[in-house]
C-alpha positions as CSV (number, residue, x, y, z in Angstrom):
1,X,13.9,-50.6,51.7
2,X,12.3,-47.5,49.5
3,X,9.2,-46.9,47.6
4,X,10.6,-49.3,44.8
5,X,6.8,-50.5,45.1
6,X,5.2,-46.9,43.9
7,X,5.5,-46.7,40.1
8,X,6.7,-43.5,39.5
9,X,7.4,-42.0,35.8
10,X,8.2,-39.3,34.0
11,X,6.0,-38.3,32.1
12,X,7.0,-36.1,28.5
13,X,5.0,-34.4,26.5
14,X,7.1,-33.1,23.1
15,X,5.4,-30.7,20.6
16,X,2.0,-31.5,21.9
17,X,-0.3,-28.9,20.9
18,X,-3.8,-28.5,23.3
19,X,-6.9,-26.9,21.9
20,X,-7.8,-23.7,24.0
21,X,-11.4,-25.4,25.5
22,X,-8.7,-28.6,26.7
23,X,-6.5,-26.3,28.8
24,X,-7.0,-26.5,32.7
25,X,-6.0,-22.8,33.2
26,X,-3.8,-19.8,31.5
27,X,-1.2,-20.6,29.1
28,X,2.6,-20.9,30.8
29,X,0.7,-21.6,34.2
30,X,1.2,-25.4,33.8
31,X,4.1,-25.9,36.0
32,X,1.8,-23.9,39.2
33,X,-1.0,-26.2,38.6
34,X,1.1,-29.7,38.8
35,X,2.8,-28.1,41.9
36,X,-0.5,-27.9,43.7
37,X,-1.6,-31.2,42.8
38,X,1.7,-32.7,44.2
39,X,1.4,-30.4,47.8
40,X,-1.5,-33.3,48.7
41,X,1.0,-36.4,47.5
42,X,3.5,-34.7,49.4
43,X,1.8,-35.3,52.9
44,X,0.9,-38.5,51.7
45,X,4.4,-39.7,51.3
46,X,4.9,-38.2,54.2
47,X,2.6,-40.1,56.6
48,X,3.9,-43.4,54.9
49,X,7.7,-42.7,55.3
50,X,6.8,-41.7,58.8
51,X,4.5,-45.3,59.3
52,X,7.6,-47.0,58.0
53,X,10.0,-45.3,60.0
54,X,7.7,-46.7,63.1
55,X,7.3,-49.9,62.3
56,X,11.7,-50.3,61.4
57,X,11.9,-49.1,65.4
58,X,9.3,-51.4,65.9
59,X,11.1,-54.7,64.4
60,X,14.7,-53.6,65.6
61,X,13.3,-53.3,69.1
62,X,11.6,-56.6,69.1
63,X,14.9,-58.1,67.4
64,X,17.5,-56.7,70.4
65,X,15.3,-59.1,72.8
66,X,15.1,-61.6,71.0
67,X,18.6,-62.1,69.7
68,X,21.4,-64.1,71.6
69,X,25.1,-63.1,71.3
70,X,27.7,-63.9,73.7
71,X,25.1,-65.6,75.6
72,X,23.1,-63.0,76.2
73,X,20.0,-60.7,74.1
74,X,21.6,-57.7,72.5
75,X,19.2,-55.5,74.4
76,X,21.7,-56.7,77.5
77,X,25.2,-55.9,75.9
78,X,24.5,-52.5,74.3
């Protein structure tokens, strides 16, 4: 299971110099701006994890009635 589906990199920028009209905010506030943008993804991944989570109880619930051992469902002998 995971997230091996999202395509998550990193992302490196080395000795990149952006013109002054390019820049989103101050100087050395970078870091504060991408932090903000990932609060949203945050409750994204979130509410997926959490869907995931559901649907696993979901599919081991179904699979206790419907599996036979020692003749009888696992739902029975736990």
């Amino acid at each position: 299971m995971g997230w091996n589906s999202q395509p998550t990199r990193a992302v490196i920028f080395e000795d990149c110099a952006v013109p002054v009209a390019n820049r989103l905010g101050v100087e050395g506030q970078g870091f504060n701006i991408a932090m903000r943008g990932l609060n949203g993804g945050r409750i994204n991944i979130a509410s997926c994890s959490l869907g995931a989570a559901h649907a696993s109880v979901q599919l081991a619930r179904d699979h206790l009635l419907v599996r036979k051992q020692f003749g009888e469902t696992l739902s029975n002998n736990q």
